[in-house]
C-alpha positions as CSV (number, residue, x, y, z in Angstrom):
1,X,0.0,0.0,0.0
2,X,1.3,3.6,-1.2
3,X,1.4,6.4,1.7
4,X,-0.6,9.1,0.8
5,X,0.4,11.9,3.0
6,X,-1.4,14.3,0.6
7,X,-1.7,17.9,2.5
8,X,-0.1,16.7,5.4
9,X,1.9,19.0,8.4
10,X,5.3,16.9,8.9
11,X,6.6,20.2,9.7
12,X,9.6,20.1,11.8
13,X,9.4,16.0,11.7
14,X,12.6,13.9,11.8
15,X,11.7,11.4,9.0
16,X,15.5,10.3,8.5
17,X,15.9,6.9,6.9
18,X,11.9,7.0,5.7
19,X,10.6,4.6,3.0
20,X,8.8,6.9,1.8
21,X,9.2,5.3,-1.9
22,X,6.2,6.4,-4.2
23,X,4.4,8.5,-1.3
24,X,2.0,10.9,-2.1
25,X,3.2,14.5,-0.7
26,X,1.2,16.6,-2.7
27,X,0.8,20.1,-0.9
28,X,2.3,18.7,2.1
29,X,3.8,21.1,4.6
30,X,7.5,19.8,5.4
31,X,8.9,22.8,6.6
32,X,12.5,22.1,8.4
33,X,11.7,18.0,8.3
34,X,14.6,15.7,8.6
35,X,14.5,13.6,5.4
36,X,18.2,13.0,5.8
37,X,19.0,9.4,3.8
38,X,15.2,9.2,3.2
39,X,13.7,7.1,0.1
40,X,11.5,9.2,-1.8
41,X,11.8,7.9,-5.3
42,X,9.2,8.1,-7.5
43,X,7.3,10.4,-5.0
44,X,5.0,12.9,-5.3
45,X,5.7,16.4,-3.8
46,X,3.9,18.4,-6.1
47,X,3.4,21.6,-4.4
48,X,5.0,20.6,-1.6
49,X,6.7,22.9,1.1
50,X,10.1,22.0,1.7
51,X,11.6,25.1,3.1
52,X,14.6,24.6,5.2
53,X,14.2,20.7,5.2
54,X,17.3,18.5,5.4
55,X,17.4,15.9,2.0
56,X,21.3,15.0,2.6
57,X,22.1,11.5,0.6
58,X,17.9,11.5,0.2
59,X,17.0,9.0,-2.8
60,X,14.3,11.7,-4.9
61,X,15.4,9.4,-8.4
62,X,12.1,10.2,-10.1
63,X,9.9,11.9,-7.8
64,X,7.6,15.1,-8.8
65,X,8.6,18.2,-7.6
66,X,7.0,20.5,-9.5
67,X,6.6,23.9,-8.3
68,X,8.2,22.6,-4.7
69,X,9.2,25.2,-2.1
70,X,12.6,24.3,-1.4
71,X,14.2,27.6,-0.3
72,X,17.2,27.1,1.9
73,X,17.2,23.3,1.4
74,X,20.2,21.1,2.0
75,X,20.4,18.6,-0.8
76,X,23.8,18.1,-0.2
77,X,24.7,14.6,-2.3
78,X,20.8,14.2,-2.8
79,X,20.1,11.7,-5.7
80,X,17.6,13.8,-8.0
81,X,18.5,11.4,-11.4
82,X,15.2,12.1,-13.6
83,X,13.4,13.9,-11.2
84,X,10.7,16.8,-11.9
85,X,11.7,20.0,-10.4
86,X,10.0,22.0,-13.4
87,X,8.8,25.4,-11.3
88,X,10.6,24.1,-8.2
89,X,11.4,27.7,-5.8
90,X,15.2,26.6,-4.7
91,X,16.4,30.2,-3.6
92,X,19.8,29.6,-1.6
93,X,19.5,25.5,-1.8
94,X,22.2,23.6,-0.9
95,X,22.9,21.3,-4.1
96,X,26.6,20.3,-3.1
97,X,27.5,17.1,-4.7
98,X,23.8,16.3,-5.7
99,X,22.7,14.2,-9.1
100,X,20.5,16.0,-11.4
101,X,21.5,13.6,-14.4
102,X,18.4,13.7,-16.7
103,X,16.7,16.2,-14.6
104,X,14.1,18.4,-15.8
105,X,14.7,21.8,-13.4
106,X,13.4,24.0,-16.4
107,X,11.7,27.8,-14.9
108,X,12.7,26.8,-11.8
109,X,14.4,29.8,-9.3
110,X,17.7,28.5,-8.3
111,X,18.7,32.5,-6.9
112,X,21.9,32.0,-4.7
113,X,21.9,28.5,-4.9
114,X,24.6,26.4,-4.0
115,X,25.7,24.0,-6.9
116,X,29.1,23.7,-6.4
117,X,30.4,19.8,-7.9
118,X,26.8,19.4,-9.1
119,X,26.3,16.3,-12.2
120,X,23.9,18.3,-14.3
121,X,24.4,16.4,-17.1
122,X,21.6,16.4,-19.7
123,X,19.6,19.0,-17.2
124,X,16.8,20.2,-18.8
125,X,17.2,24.2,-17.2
126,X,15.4,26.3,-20.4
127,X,14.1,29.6,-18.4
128,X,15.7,28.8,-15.3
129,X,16.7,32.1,-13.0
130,X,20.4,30.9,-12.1
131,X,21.4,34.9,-10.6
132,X,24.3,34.0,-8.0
133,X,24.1,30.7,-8.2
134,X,27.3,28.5,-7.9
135,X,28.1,26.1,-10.5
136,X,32.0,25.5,-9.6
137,X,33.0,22.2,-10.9
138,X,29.7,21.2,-12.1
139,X,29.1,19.2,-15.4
140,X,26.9,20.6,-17.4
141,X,27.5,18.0,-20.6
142,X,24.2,17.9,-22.9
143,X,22.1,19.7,-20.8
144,X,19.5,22.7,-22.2
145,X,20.8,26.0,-21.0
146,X,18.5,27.7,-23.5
147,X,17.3,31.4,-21.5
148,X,18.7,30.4,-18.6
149,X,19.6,33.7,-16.5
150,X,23.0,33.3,-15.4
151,X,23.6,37.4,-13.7
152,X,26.3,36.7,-11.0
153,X,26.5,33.0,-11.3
154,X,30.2,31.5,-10.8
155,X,30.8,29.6,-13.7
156,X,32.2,25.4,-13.7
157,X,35.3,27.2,-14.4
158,X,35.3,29.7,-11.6
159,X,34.6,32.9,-13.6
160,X,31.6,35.4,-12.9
161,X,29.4,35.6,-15.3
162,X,28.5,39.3,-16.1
């Protein structure tokens, strides 16, 4: 049987190590949860607030974040392979490390994120708002940069972008 946890308030929960694999989240409020090494693949967090939560080394391979609040997340070596984050709010997100291989992160607000050693290969970003983000060391091999807004981002290579 599939959790739905559909509007739920986990707010503040520590859900580390969850199976949460296939879970309905949609418009659930997980403010500052502790989903550290939790299984969310294939998920649905749709609308979801994820502001301030802790995804460290979380499994999201698949799941549906579209237009998810995830201001100020730590996704620090998060698995995202595939995942929807199409409209995703990740203003000054931690994405250290994390796997957006096949990723579709297109429109999404990535403002003063943190994307330093990110795999973005084959990223789908068209329209995403990149302003002070930082992309040192990140691969970005195949992936659609097409009217991505880049103001202030540090480059893979280090530079500034002007």
């Amino acid at each position: 049987m599939l959790a739905d946890l559909t509007g739920a308030d986990l707010s503040g929960a520590n859900l580390s190590n969850a199976n949460l694999i296939c879970a309905d989240l949609i418009d659930a409020n997980l403010i500052d949860v502790n989903l550290t090494d939790a299984h969310l693949s294939a998920a649905n967090l749709t609308d979801a607030n994820l502001e301030g939560a802790d995804l460290t080394d979380a499994a999201l391979e698949v799941a549906n974040l579209t237009n998810a609040n995830l201001t100020n997340a730590n996704l620090t070596n998060a698995n995202l392979r595939g995942a929807d984050l199409e409209g995703a709010g990740l203003t000054g997100a931690n994405l250290q490390g994390a796997d957006l291989t096949g990723a579709d992160v297109s429109g999404a607000g990535l403002t003063g994120a943190d994307l330093t050693g990110a795999d973005r290969r084959d990223v789908n970003l068209t329209g995403a708002n990149l302003q002070g983000a930082d992309l040192t060391g990140a691969d970005l091999t195949g992936a659609n940069l097409t009217d991505v807004d880049w103001t202030g981002a540090t480059m893979p290579d280090g530079s500034i972008h002007k």
